[in-house]
N, C-alpha and C positions, 0 to 999 in steps of 0.2 A: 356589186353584183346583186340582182334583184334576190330576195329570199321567200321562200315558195312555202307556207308552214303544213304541216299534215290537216287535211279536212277531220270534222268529228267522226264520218265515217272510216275514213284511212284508221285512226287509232283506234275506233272498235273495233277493226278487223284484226287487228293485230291485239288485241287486249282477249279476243275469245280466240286465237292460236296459239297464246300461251297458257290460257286456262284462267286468268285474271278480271277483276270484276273493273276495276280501277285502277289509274294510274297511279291514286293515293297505295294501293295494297302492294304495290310494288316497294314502300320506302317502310313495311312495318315493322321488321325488325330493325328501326330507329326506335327507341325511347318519344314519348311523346312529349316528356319533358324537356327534350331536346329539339325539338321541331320548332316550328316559328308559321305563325299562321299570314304572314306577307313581309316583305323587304323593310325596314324601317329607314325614312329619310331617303328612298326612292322614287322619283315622282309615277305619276302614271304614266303607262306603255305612251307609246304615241305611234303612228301609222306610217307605213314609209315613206306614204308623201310628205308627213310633218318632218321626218326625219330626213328628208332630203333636203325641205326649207328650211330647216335647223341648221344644217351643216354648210348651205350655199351663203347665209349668212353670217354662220362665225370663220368662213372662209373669206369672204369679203371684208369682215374688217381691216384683214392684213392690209386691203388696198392695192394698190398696182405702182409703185413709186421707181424711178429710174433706179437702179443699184448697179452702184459700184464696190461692194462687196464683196471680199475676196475671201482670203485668210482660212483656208483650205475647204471652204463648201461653194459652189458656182451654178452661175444664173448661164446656163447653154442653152440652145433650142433645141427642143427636142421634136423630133416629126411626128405626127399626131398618130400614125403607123406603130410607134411604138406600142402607147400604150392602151389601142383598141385590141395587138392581139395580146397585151399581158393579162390585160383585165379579160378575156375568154375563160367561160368557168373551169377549161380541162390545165388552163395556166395559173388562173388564180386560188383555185382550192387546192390545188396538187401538193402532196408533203414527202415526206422523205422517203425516196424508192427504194423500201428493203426489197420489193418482191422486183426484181427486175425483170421476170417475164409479161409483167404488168406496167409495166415505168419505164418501158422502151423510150417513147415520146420525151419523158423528162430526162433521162439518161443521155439520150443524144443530144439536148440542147446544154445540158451540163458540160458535157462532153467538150460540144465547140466552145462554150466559152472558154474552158480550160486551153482549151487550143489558140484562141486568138488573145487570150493572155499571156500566154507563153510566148508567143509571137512579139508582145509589145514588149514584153520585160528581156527579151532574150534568154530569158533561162529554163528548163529542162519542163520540170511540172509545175502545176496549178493545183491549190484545190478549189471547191467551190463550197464554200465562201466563207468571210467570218463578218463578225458584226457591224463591224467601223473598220476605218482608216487605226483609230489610236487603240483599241483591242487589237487589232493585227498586228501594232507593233510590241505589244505586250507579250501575244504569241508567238513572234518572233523571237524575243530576247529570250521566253524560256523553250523555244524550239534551239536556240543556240545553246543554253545550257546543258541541254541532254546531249547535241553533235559537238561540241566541241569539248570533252570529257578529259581530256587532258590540263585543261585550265580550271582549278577549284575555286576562285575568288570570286566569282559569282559578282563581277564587276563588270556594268555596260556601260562605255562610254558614249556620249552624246556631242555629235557635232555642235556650234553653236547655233545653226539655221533648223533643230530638226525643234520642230510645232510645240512649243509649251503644251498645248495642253493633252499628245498625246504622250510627252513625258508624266504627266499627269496620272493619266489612266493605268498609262507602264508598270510605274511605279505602286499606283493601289493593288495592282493583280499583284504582277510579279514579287513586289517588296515583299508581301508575305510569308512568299517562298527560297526568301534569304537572298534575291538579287538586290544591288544597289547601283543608282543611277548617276553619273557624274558628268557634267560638260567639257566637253575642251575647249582651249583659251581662243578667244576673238580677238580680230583683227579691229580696229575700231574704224577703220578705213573703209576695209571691204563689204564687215558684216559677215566675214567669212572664217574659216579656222587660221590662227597664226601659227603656221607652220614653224615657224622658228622659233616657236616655246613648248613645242610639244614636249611630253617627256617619257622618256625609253623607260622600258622594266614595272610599270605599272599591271602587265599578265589580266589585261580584258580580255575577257571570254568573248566580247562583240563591240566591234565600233557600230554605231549608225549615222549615217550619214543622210540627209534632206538635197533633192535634186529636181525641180527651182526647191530652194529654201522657203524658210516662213517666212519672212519680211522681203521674199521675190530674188533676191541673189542667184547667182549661179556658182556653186562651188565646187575645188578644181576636185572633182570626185574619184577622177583617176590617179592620180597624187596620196589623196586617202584612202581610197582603199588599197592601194599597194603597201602604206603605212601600216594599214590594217594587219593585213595580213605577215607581214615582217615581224610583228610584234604578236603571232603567236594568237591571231584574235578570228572570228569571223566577220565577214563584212555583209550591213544588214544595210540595204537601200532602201528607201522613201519615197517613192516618186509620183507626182501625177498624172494618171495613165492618158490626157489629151499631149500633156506635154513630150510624151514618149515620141509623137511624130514626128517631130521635127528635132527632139534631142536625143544624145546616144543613151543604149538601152541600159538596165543597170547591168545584164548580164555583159557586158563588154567593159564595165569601167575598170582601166587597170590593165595589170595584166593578165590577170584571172578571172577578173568581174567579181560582181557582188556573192558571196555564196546564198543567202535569202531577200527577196524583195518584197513590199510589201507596202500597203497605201490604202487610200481613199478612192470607191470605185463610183463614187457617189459623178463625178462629171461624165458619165458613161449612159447617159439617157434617164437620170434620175434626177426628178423636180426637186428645188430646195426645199418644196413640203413643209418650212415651219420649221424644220430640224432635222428631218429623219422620217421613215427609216432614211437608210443607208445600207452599203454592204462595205468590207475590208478586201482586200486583193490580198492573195501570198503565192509567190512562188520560189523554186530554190531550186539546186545545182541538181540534177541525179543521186549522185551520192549521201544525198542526205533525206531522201522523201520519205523513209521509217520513221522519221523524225516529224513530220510534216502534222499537224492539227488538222481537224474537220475530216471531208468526204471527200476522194477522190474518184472519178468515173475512168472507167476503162474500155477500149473497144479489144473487142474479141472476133470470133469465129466461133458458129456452132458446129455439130459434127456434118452437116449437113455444106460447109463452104458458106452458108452465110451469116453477114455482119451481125453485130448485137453489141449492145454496150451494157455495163454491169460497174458494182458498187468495188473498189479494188484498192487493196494494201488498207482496209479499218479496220482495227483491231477490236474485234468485240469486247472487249474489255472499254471502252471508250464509254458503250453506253450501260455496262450492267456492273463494271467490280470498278466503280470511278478511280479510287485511291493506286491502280494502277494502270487509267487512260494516261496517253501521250496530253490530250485535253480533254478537258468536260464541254467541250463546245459540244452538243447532241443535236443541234439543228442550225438551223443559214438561215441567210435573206435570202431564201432563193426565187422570190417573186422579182426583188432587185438585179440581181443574176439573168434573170429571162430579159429583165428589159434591157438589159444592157449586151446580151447578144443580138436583140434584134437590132438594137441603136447602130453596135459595131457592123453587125450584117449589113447594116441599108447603108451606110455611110461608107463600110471600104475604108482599106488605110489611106487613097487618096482623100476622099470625104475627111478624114479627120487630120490630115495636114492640111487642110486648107481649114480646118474647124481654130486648128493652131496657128497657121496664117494672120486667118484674120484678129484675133482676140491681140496678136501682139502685135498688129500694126493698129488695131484702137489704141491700146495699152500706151505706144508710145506716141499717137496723139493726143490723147488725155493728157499725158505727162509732160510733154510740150507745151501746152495749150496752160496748166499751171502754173509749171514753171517760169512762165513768164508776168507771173501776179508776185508783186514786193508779197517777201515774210515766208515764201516757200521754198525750198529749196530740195534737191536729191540728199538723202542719210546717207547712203553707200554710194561709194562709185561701181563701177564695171556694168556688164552686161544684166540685161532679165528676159523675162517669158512674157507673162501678163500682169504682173504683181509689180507694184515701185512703192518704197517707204521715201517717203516725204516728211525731212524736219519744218515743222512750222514757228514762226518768233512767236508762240501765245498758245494759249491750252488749246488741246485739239476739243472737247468735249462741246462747250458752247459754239465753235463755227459746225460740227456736226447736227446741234441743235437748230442752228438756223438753217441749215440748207433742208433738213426735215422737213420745214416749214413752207420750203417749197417742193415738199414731197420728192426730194431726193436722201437715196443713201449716201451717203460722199463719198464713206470709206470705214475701214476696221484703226480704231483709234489703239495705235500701236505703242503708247507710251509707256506702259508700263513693263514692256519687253525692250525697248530701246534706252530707258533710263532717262532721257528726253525726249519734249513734245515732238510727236511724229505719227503720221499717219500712211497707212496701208490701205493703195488705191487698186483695184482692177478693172479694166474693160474687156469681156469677151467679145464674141463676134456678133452678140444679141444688140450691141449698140450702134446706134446709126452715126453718122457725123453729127447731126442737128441734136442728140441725145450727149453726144459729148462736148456740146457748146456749151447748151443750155448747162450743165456739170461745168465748166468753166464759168461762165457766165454768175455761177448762183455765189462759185467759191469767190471773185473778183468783190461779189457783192457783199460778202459775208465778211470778208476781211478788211474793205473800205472804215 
């Protein structure tokens, strides 16, 4: 968004309304010994056309290379509709609507997201938003701790499929605050949990469970979370909201469904950008949304019969007496949030079954098309989405390095979550048939 700076006249107009000679007289009750007469190790300003050719070229080095990269961030199309109206200045500067008689505009689009997130996950509220996919499930586990108060062991169990590294994050937050994070046992077959070694009497306060899983699996989620919950536990779902179109929601798995869901909302009109940002998705049963982190929006009525929507169920304490917020989360990606209601808007739940559609019939073209190169073979059996972990006879890191070199990504080199050589392939629906040759084609060559 272009940046507009004050003319010398603008700031003397304003410099003799406040009675002020300078803008220097405004910082003089600073100590001068304290002051600093320029930035050191700053270069000089530069103009925002330099700064535009600055950034189209450290943009450009990333290069444009086919990717088949999966492993919970994804290369989707996104319609160029999106993000002409995110980046609109009334979308892109907009911050957090305390004054709602003023933040109508973002209140309502908060609003529907909340609504066609509910929609996909099946479950009751939304808020909007948290940071990531693996902070959400951070805030998860300890939004579990405060609803599920009858279990003190402050023990979350971890299916084997749910994302090392938002176990990762989990356990930085939450560990602190006395949770501890454990996995349940694998099946070495499936890749899936071995139901027949679970163990009763363990008193977790939350399963969570991954639905596709991280190495692409699909696990029997209804099985676990009815487990879940027999054992006295909450059940916290995982999922990727493309994949919601075509698979059941979490708020249905079981026979109660998930009580919190929660994920990566990054395949929802958000470019993989280098890493981020991002945004996290959370939603959960009724019964438990006092419990709930971040902002939630509300539609209302004024005395007058008409709509309005407003900031509803945040506890002021959230942002002023912290040590007794539900979270410290005090702000969202809500720039990420916009675009991804416009993404859902233009696309329709048909649009994004077919956005699912297609990604898993590459998925299992790719994977066909491998599988039949000596030294590759499937790690797991059963069903997937878009995701297939592939054992290879030889390290995965140097055939990674040579398809590079034909400017392909091949895949997420999954070995050291699998214990052997093995790699995590995905094709969304951004890839053509002739992009998943040539991806055959470089691996045939690689492995020769």
């Amino acid at each position: 968004m272009p940046f507009i700076p004050h003319t010398g006249k603008d700031t003397q107009e304003m410099l003799d309304a406040i009675g002020a000679d300078s803008i220097e007289s405004l910082f003089d009750e600073i100590p001068a010994e304290l002051r600093i007469d320029h930035l050191h190790g700053v270069p000089d300003a530069l103009t925002e056309m330099e700064v535009s050719r600055l950034m189209r070229a450290r943009a450009a080095t990333d290069g444009a290379p086919l990717c088949f990269i999966g492993a919970g961030a994804y290369e989707h199309h996104i319609p160029t509709a999106v993000w002409d109206i995110a980046t609109r200045g009334e979308y892109y500067s907009a911050y957090t609507p305390y004054q709602a008689e003023a933040s109508q505009g973002t209140l309502q689009t908060i609003y529907e997201y909340q609504t066609m997130i509910t929609e996909l996950t099946g479950l009751d509220v939304s808020n909007a938003s948290l940071y990531d996919g693996a902070s959400g499930l951070a805030e998860a586990a300890l939004m579990a701790v405060r609803t599920n108060r009858r279990v003190k062991t402050g023990l979350v169990m971890l299916a084997p499929g749910v994302n090392p590294v938002y176990e990762k994050v989990a356990a930085a937050i939450a560990g602190a605050q006395g949770l501890t994070f454990e996995r349940l046992p694998v099946d070495a077959a499936s890749g899936n949990v071995a139901f027949d070694r679970l163990e009763s009497g363990r008193q977790p306060v939350a399963v969570v469970m991954q639905q596709p899983t991280f190495p692409g699996t699909l696990e029997d989620v209804d099985r676990l979370t009815d487990w879940a919950h027999a054992e006295g536990a909450l059940a916290i779902g995982v999922a990727n909201p493309t994949s919601l179109a075509l698979l059941k929601a979490p708020g249905h798995w079981g026979e109660q469904g998930v009580d919190i869901a929660c994920g990566e909302g990054q395949p929802l009109g958000v470019p993989l950008s280098s890493g981020g940002p991002y945004f996290g998705y959370m939603t959960c049963k009724q019964q438990h949304v006092r419990q709930m982190p971040g902002r939630i929006v509300g539609r209302t009525t004024d005395l007058e019969g008409n709509p309005g929507f407003t900031l509803t169920l945040q506890a002021r304490e959230q942002h002023i007496r912290r040590s007794k917020a539900t979270s410290n989360i005090c702000t969202n990606q809500g720039l990420m949030v916009t675009a991804a209601t416009i993404y859902m808007s233009l696309l329709g739940f048909e649009g994004l079954r077919r956005v699912a559609e297609h990604a898993h019939a590459n998925t299992t073209r790719l994977v066909d098309g491998l599988l039949a190169i000596d030294g590759i073979e499937r790690l797991y059996d059963g069903p997937y989405f878009h995701e297939v972990a592939l054992r290879m006879d030889r390290p995965v890191g140097p055939v990674l390095e040579a398809l590079a070199g034909s400017n392909i990504l091949g895949g997420y080199d999954l070995s050291s979550y699998a214990g052997t050589d093995a790699l995590l392939v995905c094709a969304t629906e951004t890839k053509t048939a002739a992009d998943i040759d040539t991806c055959v084609a470089a691996f045939a060559a690689a492995l020769s």
